[in-house]
N, C-alpha and C positions, 0 to 999 in steps of 0.2 A: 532572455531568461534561460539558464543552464537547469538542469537537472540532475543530483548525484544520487545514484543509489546503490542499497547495499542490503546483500540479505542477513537473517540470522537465524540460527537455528531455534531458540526459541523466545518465546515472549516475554520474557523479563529481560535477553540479553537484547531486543529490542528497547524495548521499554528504559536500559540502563542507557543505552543512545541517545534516546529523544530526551533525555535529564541531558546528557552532556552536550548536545547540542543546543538544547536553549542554554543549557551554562556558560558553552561557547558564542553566547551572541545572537545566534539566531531567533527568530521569532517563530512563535506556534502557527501564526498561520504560514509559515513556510516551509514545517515540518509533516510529511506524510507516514503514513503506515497502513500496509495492504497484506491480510494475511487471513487465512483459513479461521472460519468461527464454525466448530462443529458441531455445537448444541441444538442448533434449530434450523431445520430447514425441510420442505416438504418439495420434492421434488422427483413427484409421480407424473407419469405419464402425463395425465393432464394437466400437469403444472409446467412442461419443458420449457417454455420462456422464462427468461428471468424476471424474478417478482422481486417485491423487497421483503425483506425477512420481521415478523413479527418481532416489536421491540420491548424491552420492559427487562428483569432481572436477568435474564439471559446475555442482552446486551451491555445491563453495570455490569456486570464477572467482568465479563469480554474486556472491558474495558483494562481492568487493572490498573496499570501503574504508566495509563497513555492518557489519562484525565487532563493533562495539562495543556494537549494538541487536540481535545472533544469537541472544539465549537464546532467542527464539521463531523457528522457521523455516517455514514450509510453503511448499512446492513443488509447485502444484497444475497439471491443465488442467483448464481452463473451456470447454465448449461454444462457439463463437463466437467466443471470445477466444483460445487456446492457452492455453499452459504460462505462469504465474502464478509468480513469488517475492513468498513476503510475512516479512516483518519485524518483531519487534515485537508489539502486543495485537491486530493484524490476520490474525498469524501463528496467534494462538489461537482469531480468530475464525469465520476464513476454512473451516479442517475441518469444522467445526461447522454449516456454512451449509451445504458442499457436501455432507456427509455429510446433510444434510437436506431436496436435491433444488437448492438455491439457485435460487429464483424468479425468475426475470429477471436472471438470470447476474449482471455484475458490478455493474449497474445496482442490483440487488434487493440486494447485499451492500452496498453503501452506502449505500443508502437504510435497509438497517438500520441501519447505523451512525448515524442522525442527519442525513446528508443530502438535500435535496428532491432529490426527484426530476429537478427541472432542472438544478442543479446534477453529482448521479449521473451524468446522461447524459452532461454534457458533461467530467465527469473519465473512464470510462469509455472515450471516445472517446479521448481523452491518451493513455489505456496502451493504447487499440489502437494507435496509432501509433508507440507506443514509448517515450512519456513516464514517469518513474517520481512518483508519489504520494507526499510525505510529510506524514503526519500528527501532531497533536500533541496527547494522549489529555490532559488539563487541566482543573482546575475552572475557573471562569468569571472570577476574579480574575487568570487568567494569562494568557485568550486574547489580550488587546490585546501582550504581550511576546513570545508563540509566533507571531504574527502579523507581527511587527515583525522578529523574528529572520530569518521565512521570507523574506519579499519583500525585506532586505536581502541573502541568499545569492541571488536573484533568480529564486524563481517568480512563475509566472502565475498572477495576482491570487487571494494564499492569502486565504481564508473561511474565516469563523468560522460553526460550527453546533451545535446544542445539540440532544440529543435529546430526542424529545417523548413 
């Protein structure tokens, strides 16, 4: 399984993604998105581990126009980074990480995913700034077309990566 992803500056020009990639063929649950959800999160002192974030109209907003990739949702804070919506097979993966201490916060959750490390940091850096992540979970005969979809809906220079 390949991994392509690609960021974008905001959540509709993601959101216009995830439409042209299920248009392209793919499936929703192949399609992720991982990006900054700043309305709710409490992340006091006594809260520094990652919890999951209270769900309800806060998270339909959040949602918007990614309703079509929702079977998977979590709604996380991340130490360092805030309150997290994820999308998708990032939405299944993402609990699993934090429920397991997640090493190197978002950095360490991508780098499990398949991507280097360099890469990690500097998507990472995107969703601290507020950029949303979408990814596109593929066997290796598809990357060149997930890739081609992406940077046509216009992210920054979506990569292909394969886990090792």
């Amino acid at each position: 399984m390949s991994i392509v992803i690609g960021a974008f500056e905001l959540r509709e020009q993601a959101a216009a993604a995830v439409d042209q990639l299920l248009a392209g063929g793919f499936a929703a649950d192949e399609v992720s998105v991982l990006g900054r959800h700043g309305e709710v999160a409490d992340l006091s002192p006594e809260h520094q581990t990652a919890t999951r974030i209270a769900t309800g109209a806060g998270i339909g907003a959040a949602l918007g126009g990614f309703g079509s990739i929702a079977v998977g949702l979590a709604a996380l804070a991340i130490p360092g980074l805030g309150p997290v919506l994820a999308l998708g097979p990032f939405a299944l993966a993402l609990p699993v990480a934090v429920a397991g201490g997640l090493a190197g916060g978002l950095v360490g959750f991508l780098m499990a995913q398949g991507v280097p490390q360099e890469e990690a940091e500097r998507y990472a850096e995107r969703v601290r700034a507020g950029a949303y992540l979408v990814a596109v979970h593929t066997d290796p005969s598809r990357e060149l077309a997930a890739e081609t979809i992406l940077a046509a809906a216009g992210a920054e220079a979506p990569i292909r990566h394969r886990p090792g």
